[in-house]
N, C-alpha and C positions, 0 to 999 in steps of 0.2 A: 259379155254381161258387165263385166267390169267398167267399159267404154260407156256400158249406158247408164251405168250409175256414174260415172263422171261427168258426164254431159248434166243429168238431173242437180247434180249437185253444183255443177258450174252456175245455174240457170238462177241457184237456189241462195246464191253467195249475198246478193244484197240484202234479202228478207237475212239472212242467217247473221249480217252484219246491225241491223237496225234492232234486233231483239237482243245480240249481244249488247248495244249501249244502251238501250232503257233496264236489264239487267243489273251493269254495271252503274247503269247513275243510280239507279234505288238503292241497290248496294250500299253507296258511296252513302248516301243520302244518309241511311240507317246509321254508317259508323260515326258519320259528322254528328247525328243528333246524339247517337248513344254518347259519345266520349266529352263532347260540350255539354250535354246531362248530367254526367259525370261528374265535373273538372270545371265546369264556371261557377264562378265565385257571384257574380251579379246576375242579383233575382229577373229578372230581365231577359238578361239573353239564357238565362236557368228555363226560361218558359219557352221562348222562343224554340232551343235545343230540343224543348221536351217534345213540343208539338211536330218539330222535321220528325224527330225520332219518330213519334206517333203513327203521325201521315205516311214515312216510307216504310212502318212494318204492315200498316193496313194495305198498300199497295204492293207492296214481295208477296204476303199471301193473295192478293187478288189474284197476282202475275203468276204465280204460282199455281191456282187452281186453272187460269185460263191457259197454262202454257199444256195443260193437258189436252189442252184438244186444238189447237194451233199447230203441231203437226199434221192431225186426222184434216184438218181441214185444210191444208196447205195442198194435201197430195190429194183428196180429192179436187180441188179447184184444177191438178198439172194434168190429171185423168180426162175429167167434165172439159177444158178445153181442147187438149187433144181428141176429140170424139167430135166436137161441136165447130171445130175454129179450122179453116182452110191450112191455118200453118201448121194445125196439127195433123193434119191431113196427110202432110209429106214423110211425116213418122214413119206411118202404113206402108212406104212405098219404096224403103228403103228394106237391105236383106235381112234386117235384124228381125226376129221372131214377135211378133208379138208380145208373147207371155215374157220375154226379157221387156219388153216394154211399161208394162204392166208392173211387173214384178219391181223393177229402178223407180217405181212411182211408190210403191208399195213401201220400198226399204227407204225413199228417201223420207216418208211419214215417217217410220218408224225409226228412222235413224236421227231425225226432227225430236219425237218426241223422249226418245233415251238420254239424249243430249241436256236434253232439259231440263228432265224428271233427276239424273243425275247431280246439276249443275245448283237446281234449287233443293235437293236432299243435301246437297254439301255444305251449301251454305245457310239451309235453315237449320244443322245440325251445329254448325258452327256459332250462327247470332246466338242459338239459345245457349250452346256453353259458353260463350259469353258472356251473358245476361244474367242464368241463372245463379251467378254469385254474390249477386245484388238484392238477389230475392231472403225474402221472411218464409223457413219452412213450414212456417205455419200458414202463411197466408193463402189463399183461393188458388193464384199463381200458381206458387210458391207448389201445392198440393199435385196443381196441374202437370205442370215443367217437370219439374224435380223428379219424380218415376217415371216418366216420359224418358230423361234420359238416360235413367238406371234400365227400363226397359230396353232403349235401343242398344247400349255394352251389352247387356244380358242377352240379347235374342238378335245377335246380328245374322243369323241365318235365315229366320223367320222374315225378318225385316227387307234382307235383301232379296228375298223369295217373293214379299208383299211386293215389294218397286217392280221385280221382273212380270208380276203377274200382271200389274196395272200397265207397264208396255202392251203387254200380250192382249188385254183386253182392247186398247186402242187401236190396235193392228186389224183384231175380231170389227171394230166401228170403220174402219177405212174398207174391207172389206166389201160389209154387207153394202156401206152405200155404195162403191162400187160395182156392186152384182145388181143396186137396186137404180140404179142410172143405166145399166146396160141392158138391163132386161126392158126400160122405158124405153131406149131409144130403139131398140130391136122393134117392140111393137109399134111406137106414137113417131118414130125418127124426130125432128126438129120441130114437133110442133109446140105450140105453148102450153098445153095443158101437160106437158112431159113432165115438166118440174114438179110439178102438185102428184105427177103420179110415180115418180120416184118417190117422195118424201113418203108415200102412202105403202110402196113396199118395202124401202128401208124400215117403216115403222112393224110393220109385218114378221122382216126377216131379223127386227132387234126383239119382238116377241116369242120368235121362233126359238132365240137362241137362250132366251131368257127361261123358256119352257124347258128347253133341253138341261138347264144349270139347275134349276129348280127339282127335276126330278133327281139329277144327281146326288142333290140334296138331302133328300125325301129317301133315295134310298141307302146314304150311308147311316142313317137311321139317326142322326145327331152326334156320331162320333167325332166328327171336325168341328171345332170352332174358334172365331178369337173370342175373348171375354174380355171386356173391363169391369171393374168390382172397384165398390169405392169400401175403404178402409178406414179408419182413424187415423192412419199415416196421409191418407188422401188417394188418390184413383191409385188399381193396381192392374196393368197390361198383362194379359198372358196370352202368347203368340206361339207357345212350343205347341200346341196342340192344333195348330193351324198347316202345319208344317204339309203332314200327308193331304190334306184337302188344295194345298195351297198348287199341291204338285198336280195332282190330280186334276183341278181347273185349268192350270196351262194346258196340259195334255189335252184336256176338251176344247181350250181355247186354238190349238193350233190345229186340229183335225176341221172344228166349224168354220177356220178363215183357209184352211185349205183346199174347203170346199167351195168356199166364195170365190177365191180368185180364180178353182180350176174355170166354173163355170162362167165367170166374168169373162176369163182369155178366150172360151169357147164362143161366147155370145160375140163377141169384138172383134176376132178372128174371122168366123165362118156365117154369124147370122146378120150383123150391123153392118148398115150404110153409114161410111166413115168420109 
């Protein structure tokens, strides 16, 4: 197994390289404009500073939300062409098991996407304590920010339970479209309308599972929740009461993607023409 997540990961190194330097140029980008924001003296390049600054926080959170599903989609594209592409064809025909095959596509997603989820939690934990010494506690920000960080010191349990839960759910999306590509090509093999009827069961099996969370929901009876409250101090996070719900959805999370992939290795395995 190990051999075959190294092989994945080998295959995986220049994508893994090209998102490290658009990472680090925004990065960079951010600290240039923050500290020229900072620290120049002429109104001028004061504007100039302001708007890098500007531009590369709008683009960390773009990166940021999109880096969430830039795994999920990675390791489906390394699945969909292994099933689809004559090179991948030789996978199959080697001794390693299927389900190790499956599985090194599985964790190189998800090792994609913890990488990342990490990478941008570090560092937007970081800009904003930077930042936030600059701010007015009174101002909009200022209200925003400022318990925002007091909540994540306060509740790094919760927090770090929210990051692991949002892996967990991405692993649940690599899943079902993989269960919803295998179960197309079992019945439609390579034809063209395969695509459109994946998309049509993945959408199925993302309602299935949304059905399933929902009544988990419905029957803790409202005892789990997060809350934000806005206050006269400005918004107030509370995240302790998330804790038991927080565990409890992984739990469901890892049972529904345990089911996709069994059924994916079975369809790939014993039913598809590969």
């Amino acid at each position: 197994m190990g051999n075959v997540l190294k092989y994945e990961i080998k295959k995986s190194r220049f994508m893994m390289l090209i998102v490290g330097i658009i990472i680090g140029g925004l990065e960079l980008a951010y600290l240039i404009g923050f500290f020229g924001f900072k620290f120049a003296q002429n109104e001028k390049l004061n504007d100039i500073f302001t708007s890098i600054w500007a531009l590369s926080t709008v683009l960390l959170i773009v990166a940021a939300c999109c880096s969430m599903l830039a795994g999920a989609l990675y390791s489906v594209l390394l699945y969909n062409s292994d099933i689809r592409k004559k090179s991948g064809y030789m996978l199959f025909l080697t001794p390693t098991p299927t389900w190790q095959w499956i599985l090194a596509k599985i964790l190189m997603g998800l090792l994609a996407t913890a990488v990342l989820v990490v990478v941008f939690a570090v560092l937007g934990i970081a800009d904003i304590l930077l930042f936030i010494p600059e701010l007015d506690d009174t101002s909009f920000i200022g209200q925003l920010l400022i318990p925002l960080r007091d909540m994540i010191f306060d509740n790094v349990g919760s927090v770090s339970l929210f990051l692991l839960n949002l892996i967990l759910q991405i692993v649940v999306m690599i899943t079902t479209i993989y269960l919803a590509i295998a179960m197309s090509k079992t019945l439609l093999g390579n034809k063209k309308i395969g695509s459109f009827v994946a998309f049509v069961f993945w959408i199925a099996l993302e309602i299935l599972q949304s059905a399933i969370s929902s009544l988990f929901t419905l029957l803790s009876n409202g005892l789990f929740s997060i809350s934000i409250d806005m206050s006269e101090d400005g918004l107030v996070y509370d995240l302790d009461t998330a804790i038991p719900y927080l565990l409890a959805a992984m739990a469901l999370n890892l049972v529904f993607a345990g089911v996709c992939y069994g059924v994916t290795t079975y369809l790939t395995d014993k039913k598809m023409s590969v």
